[in-house]
N, CA and C of each residue as an Amber inpcrd file, in Angstrom:
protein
   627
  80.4250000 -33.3350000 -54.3660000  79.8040000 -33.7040000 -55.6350000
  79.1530000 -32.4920000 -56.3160000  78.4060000 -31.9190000 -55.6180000
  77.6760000 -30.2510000 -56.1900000  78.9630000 -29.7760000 -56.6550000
  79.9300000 -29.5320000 -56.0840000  81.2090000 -27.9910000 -56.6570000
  81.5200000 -28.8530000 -57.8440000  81.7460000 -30.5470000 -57.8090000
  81.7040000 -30.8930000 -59.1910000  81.4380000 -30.2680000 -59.8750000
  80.0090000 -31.3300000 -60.0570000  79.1000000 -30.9120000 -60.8160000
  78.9920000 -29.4480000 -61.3120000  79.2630000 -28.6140000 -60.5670000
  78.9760000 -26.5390000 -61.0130000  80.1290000 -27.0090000 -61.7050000
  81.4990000 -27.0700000 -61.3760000  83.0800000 -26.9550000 -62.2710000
  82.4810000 -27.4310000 -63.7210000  81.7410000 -28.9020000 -64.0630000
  81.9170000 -29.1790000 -65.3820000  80.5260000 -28.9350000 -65.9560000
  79.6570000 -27.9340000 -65.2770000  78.3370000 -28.0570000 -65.8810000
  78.6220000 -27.2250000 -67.2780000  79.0350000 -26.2000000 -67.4180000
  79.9980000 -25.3820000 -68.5060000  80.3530000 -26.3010000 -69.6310000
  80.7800000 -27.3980000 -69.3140000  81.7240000 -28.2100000 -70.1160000
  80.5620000 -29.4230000 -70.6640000  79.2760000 -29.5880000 -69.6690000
  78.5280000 -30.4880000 -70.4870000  77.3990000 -30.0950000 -71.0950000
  77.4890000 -28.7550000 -71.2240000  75.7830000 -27.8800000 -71.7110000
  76.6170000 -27.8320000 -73.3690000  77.9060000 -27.6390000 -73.0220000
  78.8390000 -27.7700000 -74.6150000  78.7370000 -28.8590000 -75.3480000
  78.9370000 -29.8020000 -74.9210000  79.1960000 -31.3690000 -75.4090000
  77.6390000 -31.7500000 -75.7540000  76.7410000 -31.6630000 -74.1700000
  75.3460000 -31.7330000 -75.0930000  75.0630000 -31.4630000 -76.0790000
  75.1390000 -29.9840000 -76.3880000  74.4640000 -29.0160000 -77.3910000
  75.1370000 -29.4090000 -79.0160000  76.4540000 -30.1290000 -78.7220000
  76.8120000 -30.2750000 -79.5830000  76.7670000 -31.3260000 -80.2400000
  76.1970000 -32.4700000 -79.4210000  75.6640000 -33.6890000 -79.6140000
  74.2700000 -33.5220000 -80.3720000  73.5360000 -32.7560000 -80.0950000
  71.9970000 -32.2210000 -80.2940000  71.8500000 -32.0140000 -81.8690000
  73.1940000 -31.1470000 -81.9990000  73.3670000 -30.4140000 -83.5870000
  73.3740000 -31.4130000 -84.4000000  74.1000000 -32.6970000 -84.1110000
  74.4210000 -33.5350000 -84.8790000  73.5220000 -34.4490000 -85.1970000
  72.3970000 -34.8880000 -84.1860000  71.1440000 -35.3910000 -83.9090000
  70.2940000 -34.7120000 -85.2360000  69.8870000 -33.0960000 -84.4780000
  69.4500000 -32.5240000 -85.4600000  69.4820000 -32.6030000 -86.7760000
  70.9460000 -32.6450000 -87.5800000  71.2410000 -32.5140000 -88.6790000
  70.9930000 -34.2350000 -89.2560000  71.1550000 -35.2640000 -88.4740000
  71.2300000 -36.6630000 -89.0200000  69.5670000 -36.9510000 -89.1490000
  68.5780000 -36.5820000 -87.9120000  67.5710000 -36.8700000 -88.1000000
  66.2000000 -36.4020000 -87.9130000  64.9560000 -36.2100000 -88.2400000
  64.0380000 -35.5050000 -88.2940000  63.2600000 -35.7390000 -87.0900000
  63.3480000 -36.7730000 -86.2940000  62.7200000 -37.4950000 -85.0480000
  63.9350000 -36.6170000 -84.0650000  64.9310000 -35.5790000 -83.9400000
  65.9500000 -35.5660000 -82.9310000  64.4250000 -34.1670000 -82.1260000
  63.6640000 -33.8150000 -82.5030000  63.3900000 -32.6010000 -81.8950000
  62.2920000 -33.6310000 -80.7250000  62.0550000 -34.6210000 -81.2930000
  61.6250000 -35.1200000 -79.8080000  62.0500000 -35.2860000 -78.4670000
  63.7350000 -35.2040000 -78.8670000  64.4510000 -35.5750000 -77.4860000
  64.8650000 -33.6060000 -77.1710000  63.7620000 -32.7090000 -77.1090000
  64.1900000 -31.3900000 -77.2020000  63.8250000 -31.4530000 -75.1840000
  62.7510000 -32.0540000 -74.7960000  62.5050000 -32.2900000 -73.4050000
  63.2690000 -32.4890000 -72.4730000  64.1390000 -33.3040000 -73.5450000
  65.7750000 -34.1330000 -72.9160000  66.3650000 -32.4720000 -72.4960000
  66.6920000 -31.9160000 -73.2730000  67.9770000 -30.9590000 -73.1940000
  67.3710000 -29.9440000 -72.2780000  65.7970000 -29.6180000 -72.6480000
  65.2740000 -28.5470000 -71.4100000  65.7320000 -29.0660000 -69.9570000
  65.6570000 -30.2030000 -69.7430000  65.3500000 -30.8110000 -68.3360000
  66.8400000 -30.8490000 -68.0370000  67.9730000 -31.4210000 -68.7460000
  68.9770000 -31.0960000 -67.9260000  69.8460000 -29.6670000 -68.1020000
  69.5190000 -28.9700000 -69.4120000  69.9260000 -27.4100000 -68.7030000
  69.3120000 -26.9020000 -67.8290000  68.0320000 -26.9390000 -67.1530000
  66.8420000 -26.8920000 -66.1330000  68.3290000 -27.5420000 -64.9030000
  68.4460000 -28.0180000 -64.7500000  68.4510000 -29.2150000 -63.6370000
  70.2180000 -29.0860000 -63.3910000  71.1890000 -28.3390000 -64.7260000
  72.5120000 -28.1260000 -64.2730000  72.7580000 -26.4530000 -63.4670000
  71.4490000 -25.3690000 -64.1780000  71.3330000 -24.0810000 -64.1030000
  71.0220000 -24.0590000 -62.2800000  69.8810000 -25.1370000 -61.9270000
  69.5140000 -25.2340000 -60.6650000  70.6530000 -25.6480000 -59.6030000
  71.4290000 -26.8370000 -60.0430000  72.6010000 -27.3020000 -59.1370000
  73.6740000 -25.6180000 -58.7420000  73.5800000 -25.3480000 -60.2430000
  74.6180000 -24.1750000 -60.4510000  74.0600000 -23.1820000 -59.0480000
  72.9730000 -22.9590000 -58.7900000  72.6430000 -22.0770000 -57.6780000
  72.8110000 -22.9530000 -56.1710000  72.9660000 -23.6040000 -56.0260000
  73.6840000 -24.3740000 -54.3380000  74.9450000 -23.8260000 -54.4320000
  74.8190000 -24.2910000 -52.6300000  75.7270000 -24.0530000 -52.3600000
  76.8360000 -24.7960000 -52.2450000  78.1680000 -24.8560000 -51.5750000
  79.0790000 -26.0080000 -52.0650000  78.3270000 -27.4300000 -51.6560000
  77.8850000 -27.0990000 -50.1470000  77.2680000 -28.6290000 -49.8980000
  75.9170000 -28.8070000 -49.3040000  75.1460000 -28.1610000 -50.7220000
  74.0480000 -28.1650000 -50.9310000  72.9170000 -26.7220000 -50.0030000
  73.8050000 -25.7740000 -49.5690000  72.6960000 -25.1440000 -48.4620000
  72.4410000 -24.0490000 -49.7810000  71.2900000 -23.2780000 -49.3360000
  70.4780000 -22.8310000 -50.2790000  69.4850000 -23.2460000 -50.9100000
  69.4440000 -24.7050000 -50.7070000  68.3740000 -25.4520000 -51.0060000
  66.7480000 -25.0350000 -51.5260000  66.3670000 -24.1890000 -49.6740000
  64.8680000 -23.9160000 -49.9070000  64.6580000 -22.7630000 -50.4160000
  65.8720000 -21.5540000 -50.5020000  65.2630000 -20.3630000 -51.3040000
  65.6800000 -20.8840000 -52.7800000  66.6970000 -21.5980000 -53.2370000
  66.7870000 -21.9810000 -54.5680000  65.7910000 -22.8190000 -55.5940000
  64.6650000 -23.5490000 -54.3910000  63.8890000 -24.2160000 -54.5090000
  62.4110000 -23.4370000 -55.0260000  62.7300000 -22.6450000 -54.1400000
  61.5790000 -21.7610000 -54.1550000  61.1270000 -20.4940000 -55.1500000
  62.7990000 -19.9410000 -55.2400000  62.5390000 -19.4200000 -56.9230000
  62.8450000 -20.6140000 -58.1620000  62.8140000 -21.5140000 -58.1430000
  62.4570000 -22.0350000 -59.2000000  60.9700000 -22.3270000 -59.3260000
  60.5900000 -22.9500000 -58.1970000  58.6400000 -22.8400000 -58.5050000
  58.0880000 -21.9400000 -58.7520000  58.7960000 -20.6110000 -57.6940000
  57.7430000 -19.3500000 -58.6420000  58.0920000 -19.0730000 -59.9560000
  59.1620000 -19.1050000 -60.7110000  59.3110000 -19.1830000 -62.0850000
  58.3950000 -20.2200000 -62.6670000  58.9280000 -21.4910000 -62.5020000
  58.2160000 -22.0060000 -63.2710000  56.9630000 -22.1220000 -62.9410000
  55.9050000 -22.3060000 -62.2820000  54.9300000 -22.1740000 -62.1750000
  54.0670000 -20.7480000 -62.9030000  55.0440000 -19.8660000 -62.5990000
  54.2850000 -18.7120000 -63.0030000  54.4900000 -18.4660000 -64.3060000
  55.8110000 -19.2890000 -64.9420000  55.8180000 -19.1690000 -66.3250000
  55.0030000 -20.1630000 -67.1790000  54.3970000 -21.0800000 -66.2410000
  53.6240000 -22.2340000 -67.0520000  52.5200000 -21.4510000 -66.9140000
  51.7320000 -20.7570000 -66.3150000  50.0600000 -20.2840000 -65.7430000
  50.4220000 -18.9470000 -66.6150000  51.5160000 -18.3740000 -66.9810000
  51.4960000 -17.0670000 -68.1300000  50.8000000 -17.7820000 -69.4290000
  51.5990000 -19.1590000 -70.0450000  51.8830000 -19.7610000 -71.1410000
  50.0780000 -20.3930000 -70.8760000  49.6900000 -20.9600000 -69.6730000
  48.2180000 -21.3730000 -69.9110000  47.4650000 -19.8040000 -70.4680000
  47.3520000 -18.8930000 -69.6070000  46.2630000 -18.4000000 -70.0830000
  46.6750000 -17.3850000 -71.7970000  47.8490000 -17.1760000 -72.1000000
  48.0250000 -17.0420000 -72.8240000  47.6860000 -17.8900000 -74.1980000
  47.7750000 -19.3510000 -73.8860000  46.9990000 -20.3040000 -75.4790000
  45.6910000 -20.1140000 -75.0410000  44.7730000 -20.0270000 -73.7080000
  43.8910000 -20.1810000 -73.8680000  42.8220000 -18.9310000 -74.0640000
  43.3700000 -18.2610000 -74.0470000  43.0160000 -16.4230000 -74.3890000
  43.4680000 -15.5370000 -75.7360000  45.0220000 -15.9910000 -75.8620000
  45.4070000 -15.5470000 -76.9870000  45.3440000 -13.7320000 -77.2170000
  45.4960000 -13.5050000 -75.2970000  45.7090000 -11.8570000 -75.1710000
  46.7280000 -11.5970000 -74.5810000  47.7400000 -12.7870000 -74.0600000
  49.2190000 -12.1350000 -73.8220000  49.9760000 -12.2640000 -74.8650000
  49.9810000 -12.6980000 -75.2430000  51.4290000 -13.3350000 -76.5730000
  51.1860000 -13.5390000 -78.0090000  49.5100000 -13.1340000 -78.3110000
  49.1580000 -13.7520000 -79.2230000  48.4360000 -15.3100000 -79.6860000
  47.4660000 -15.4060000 -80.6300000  47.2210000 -17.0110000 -80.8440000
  48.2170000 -17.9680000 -81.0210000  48.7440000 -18.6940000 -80.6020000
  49.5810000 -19.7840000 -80.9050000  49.2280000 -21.2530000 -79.7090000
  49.7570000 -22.1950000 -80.0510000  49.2110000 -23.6730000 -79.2490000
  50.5410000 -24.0140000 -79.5200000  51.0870000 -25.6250000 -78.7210000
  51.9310000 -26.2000000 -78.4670000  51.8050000 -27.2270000 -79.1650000
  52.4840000 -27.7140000 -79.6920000  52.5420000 -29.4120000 -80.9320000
  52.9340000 -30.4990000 -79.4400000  53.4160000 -31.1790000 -79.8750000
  53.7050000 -32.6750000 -79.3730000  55.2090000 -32.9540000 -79.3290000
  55.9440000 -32.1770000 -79.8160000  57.5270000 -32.3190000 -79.1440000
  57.9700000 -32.1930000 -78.0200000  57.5010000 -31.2770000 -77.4370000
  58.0540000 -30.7630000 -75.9730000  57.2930000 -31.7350000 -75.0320000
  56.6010000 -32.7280000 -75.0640000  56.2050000 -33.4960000 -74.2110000
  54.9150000 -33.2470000 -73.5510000  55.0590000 -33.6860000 -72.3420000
  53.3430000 -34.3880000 -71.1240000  53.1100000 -32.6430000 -71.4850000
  51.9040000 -32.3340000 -71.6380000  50.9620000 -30.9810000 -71.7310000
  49.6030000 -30.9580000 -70.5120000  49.7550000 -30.0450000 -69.8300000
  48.2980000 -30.0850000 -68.6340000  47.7960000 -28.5310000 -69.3740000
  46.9000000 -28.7500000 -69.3150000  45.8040000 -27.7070000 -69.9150000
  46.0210000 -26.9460000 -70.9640000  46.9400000 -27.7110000 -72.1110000
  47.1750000 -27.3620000 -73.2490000  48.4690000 -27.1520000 -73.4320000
  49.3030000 -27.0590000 -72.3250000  50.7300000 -26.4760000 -72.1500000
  51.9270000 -27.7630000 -71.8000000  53.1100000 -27.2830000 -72.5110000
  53.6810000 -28.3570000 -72.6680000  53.9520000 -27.7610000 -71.0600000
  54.2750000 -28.8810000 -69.8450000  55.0080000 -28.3960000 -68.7030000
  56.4310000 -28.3590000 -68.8380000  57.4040000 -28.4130000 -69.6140000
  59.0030000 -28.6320000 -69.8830000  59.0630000 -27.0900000 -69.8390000
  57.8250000 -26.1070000 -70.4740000  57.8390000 -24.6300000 -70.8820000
  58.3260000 -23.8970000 -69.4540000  57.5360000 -24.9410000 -68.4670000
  57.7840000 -23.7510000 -66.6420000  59.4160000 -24.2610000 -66.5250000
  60.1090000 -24.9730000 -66.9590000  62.0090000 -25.1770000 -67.1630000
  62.3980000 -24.4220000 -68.3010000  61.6710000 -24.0530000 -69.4060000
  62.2630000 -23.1130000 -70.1980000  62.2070000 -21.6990000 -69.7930000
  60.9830000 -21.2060000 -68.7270000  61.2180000 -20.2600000 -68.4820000
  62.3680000 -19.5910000 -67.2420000  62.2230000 -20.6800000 -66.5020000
  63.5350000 -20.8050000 -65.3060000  64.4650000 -20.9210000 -65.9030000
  65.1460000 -21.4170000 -66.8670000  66.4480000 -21.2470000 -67.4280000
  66.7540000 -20.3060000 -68.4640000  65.9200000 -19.5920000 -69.1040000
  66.0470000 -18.5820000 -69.7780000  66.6070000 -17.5630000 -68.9840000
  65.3280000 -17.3160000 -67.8000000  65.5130000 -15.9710000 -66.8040000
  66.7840000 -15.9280000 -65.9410000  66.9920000 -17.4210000 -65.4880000
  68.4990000 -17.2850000 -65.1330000  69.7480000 -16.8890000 -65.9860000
  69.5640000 -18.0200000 -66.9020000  70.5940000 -17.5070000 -67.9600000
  70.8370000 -15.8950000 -68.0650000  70.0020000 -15.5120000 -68.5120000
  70.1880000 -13.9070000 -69.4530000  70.7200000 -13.2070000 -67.6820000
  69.8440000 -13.2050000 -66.9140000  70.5370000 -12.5130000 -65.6950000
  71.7150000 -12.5950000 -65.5730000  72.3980000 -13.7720000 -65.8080000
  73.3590000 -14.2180000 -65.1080000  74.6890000 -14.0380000 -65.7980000
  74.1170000 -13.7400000 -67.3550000  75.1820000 -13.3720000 -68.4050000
  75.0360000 -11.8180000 -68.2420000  73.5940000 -11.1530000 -68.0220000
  74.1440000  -9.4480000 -67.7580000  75.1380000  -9.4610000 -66.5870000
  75.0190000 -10.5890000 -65.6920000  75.9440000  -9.8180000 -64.4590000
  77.4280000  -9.6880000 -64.8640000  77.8830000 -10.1440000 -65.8750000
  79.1040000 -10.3470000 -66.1030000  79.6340000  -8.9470000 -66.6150000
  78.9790000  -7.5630000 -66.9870000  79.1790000  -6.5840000 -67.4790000
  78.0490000  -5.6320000 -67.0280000  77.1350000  -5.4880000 -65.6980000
  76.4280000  -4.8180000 -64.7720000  76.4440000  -5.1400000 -63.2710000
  76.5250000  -4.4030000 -62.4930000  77.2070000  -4.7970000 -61.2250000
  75.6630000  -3.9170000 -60.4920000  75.1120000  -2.9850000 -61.1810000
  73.6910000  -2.6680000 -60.0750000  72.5660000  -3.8030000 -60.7150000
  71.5100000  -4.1220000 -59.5510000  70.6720000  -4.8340000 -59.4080000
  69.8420000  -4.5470000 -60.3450000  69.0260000  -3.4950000 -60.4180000
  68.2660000  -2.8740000 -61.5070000  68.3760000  -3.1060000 -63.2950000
  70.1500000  -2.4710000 -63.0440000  70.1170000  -3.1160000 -64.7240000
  70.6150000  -4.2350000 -64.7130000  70.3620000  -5.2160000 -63.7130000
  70.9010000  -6.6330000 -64.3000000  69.2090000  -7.2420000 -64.6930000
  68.5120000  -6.4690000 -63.6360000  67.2270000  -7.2780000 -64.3440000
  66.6160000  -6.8070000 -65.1980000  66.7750000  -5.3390000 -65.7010000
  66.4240000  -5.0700000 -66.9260000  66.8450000  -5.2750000 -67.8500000
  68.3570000  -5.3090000 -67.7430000  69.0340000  -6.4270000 -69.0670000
  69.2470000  -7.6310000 -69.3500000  68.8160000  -8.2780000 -67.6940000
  68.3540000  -9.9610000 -68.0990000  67.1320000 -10.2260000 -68.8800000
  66.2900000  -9.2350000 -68.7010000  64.8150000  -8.6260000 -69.2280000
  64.8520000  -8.5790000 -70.6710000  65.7450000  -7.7100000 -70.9270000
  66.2690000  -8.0290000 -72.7460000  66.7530000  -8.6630000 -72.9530000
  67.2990000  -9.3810000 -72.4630000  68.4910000 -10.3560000 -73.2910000
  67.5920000 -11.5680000 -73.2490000  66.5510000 -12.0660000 -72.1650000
  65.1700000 -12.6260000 -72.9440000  64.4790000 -12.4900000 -73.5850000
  64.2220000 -11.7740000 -73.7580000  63.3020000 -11.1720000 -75.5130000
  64.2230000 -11.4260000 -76.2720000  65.6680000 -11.2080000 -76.2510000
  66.5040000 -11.3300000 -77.4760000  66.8350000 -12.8810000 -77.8080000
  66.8110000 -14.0340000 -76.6400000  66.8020000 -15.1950000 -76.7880000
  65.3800000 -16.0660000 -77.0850000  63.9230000 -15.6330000 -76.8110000
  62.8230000 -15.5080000 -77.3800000  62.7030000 -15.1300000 -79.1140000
  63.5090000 -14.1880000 -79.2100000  63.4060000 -13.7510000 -80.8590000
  63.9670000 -14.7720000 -81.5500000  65.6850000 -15.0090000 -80.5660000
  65.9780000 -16.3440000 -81.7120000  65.6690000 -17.3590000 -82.0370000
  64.9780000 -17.8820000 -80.8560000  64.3150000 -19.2840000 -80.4390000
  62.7860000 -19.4120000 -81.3280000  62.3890000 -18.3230000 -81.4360000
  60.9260000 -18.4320000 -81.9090000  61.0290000 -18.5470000 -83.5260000
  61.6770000 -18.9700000 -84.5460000  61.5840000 -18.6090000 -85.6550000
  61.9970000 -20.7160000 -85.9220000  63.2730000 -21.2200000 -85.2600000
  63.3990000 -22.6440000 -85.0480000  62.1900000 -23.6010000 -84.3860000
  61.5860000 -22.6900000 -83.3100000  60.9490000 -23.4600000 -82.3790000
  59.4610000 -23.8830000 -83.6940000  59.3490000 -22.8670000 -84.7070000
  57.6070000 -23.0030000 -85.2370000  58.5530000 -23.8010000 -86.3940000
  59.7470000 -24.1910000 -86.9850000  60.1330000 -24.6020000 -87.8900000
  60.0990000 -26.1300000 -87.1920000  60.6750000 -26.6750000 -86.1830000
  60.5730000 -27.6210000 -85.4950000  59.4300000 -28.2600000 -84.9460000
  58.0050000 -27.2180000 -85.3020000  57.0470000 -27.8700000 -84.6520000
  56.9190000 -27.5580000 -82.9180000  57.7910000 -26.9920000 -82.0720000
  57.3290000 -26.9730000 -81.2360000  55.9800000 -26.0270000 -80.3490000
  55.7380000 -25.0940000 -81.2930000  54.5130000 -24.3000000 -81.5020000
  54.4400000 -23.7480000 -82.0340000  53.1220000 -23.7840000 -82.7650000
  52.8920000 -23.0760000 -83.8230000  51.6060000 -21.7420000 -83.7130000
  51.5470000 -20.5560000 -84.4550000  51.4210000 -19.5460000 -84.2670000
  49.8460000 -19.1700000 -85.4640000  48.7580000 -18.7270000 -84.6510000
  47.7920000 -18.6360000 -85.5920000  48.1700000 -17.2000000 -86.9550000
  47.6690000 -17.7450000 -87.8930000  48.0430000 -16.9150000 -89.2090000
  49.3830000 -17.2650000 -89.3790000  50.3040000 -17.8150000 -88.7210000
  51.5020000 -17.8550000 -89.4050000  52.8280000 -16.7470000 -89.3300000
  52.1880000 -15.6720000 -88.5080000  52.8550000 -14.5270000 -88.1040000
  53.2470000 -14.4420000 -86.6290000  54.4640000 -14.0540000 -85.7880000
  54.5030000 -13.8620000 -84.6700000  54.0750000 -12.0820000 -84.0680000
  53.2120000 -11.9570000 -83.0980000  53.1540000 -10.4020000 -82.8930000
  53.8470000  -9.9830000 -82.3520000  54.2100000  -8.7650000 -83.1500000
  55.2710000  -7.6600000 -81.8730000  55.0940000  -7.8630000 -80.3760000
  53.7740000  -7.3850000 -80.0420000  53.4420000  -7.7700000 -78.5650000
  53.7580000  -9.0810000 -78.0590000  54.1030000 -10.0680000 -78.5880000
  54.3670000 -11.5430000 -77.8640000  55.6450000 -10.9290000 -77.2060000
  56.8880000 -10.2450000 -77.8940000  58.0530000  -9.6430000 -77.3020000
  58.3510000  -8.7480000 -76.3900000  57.1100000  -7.9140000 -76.0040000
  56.1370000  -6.8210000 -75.2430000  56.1590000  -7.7200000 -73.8300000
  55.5050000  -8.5390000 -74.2860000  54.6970000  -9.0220000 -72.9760000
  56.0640000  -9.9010000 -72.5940000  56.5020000 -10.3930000 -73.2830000
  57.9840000 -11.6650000 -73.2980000  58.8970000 -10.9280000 -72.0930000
  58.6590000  -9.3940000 -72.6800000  59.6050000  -8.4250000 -71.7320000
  59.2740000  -7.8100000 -70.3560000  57.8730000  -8.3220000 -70.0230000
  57.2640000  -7.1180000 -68.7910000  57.4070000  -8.5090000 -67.9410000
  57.2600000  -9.9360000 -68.1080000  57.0240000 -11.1040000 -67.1750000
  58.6920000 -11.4700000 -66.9380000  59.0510000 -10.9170000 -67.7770000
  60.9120000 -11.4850000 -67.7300000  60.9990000 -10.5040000 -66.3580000
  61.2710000  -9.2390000 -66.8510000  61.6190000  -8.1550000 -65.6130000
  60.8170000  -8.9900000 -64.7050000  59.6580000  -9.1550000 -64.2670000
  59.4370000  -9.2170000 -62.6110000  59.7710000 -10.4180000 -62.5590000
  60.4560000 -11.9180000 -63.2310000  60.9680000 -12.9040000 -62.6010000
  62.0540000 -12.5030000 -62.3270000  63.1610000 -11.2210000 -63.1880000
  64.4980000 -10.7980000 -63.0830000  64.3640000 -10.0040000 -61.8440000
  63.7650000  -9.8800000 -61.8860000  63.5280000  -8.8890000 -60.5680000
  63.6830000  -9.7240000 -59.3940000  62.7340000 -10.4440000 -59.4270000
  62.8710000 -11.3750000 -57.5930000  63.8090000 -12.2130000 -57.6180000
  64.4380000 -12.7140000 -59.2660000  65.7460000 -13.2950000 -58.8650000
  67.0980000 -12.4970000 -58.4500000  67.0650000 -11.4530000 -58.7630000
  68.4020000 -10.3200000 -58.7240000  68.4740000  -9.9240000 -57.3890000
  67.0410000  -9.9140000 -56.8100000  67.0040000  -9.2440000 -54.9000000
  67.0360000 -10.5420000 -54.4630000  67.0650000 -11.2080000 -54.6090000
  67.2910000 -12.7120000 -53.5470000  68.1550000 -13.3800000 -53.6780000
  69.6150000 -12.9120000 -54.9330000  69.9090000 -13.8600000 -55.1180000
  71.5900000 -12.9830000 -55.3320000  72.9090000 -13.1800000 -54.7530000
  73.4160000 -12.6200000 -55.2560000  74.6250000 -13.2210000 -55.9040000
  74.9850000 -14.4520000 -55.8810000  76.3050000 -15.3390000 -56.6840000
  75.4860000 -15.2330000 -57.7850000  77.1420000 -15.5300000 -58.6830000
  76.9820000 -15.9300000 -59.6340000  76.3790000 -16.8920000 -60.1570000
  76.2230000 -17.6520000 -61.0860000  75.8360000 -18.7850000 -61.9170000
  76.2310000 -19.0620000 -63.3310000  77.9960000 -19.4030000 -62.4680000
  78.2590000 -19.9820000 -64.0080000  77.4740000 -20.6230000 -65.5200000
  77.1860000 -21.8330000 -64.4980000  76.5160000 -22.7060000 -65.9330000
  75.4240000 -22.1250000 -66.6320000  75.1980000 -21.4050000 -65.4520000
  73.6930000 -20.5170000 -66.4350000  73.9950000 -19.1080000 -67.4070000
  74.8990000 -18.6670000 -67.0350000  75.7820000 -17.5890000 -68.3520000
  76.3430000 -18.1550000 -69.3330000  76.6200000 -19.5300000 -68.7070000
  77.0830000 -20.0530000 -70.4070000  76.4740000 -20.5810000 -70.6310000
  75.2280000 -21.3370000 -70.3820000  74.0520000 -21.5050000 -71.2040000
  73.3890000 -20.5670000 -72.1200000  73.4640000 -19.4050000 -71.8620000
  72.9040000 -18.2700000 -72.3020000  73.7820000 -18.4110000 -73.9220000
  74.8330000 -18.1720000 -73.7640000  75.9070000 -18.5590000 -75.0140000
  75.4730000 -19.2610000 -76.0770000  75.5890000 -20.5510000 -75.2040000
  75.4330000 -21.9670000 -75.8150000  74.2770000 -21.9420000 -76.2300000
  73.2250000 -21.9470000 -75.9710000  71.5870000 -21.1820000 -76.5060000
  71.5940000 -20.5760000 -78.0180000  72.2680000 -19.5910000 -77.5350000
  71.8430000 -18.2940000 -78.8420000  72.6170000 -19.3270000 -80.0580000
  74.3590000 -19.7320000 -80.1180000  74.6430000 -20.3890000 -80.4850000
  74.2300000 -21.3880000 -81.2200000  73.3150000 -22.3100000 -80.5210000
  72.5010000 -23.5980000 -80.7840000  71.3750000 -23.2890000 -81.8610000
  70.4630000 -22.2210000 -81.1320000  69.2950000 -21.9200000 -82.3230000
  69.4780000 -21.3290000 -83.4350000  70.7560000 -20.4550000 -83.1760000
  71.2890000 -19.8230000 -84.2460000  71.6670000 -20.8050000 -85.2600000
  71.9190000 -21.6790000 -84.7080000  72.7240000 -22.3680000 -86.1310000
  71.5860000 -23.6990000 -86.6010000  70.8660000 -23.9520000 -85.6580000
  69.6280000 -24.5540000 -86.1570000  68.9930000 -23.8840000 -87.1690000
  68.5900000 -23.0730000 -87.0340000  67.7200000 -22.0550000 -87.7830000
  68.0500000 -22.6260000 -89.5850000  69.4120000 -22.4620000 -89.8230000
  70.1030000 -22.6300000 -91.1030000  70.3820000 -24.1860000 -91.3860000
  69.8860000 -25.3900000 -90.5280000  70.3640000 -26.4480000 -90.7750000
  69.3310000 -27.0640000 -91.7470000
């Protein structure tokens, strides 16, 4: 059932995303179901790292909590300090919030960091620059995402401006999750390189809808 599941995860991050657009474009209530789409690109990116019948389990398990955890406790003290990333707070789309923070954010950051890794590996073969260019290629999916995400309501940004440094800092927490995922981890992950795609794709064309 897992090697399934990896074979058509490719094939349903497509069909989702493309279901989403259409949502999007028909109705103004679709960015509520945005929780929806984190949780199962979250949850196809994760299958995508097992093994055929299921082993890998507890280290696959385990970098996903330190991601997400550590990407939710960046995102806390960041709204509540407003010295990593800048002033900005979370609206009410992205769902249940513990200490100001939507929690769907610790699955956006686990599937980002996989993604972009997982699409540098396809054209870097040393460890180093896969996590320094999984490293950028999150900031570069951060840049696109952040201009839809404050148009959609999913957070919004004090003054109305995003800071350079939010992309700064976007880039120094990416590297050290790219980092402990690249030394611990060495298959591929299909569904999560073409998520990366399907992503840029998606917001990209949100942006203009």
């Amino acid at each position: 059932m897992i090697q399934f599941i990896k074979k058509i995860a490719p094939l349903i991050l497509v069909i989702f995303h493309i279901i989403g657009l259409i949502l999007f474009t028909q109705s103004n209530e679709a960015s509520d179901l945005t929780w929806v789409n984190l949780t199962l690109c979250g949850l196809l990116v994760f299958i995508g790292e097992l093994g055929e019948h299921g082993q890998r389990i507890r280290k696959v398990t385990g970098i996903f909590l330190l991601i997400f955890w550590g990407g939710f406790f960046i995102e806390w003290i960041g709204t509540s300090t407003g010295y990593l990333f800048g002033e900005y707070s979370y609206g009410e789309v992205l769902g249940i919030k513990w200490l100001g923070v939507s929690l769907i954010i610790g699955i956006n950051w686990y599937a980002i960091v996989l993604a972009s890794v997982n699409f540098a590996r396809i054209f870097f073969k040393n460890r180093w620059i896969q996590a320094i260019a999984g490293a950028a290629l999150c900031v570069l999916m951060d840049f696109i995402i952040e201009p839809v995400a404050v148009k959609f309501e999913f957070w919004t940004w004090g003054g109305g401006e995003i800071p350079v440094f939010n992309y700064i800092t976007w880039f120094v927490f990416a590297l050290l999750f790219s980092l402990v995922y690249v030394f611990t981890t060495k298959q591929f992950n299909r569904a999560a390189a073409t998520l990366y795609v399907v992503w840029a794709l998606f917001f990209t064309v949100l942006l203009f809808v």
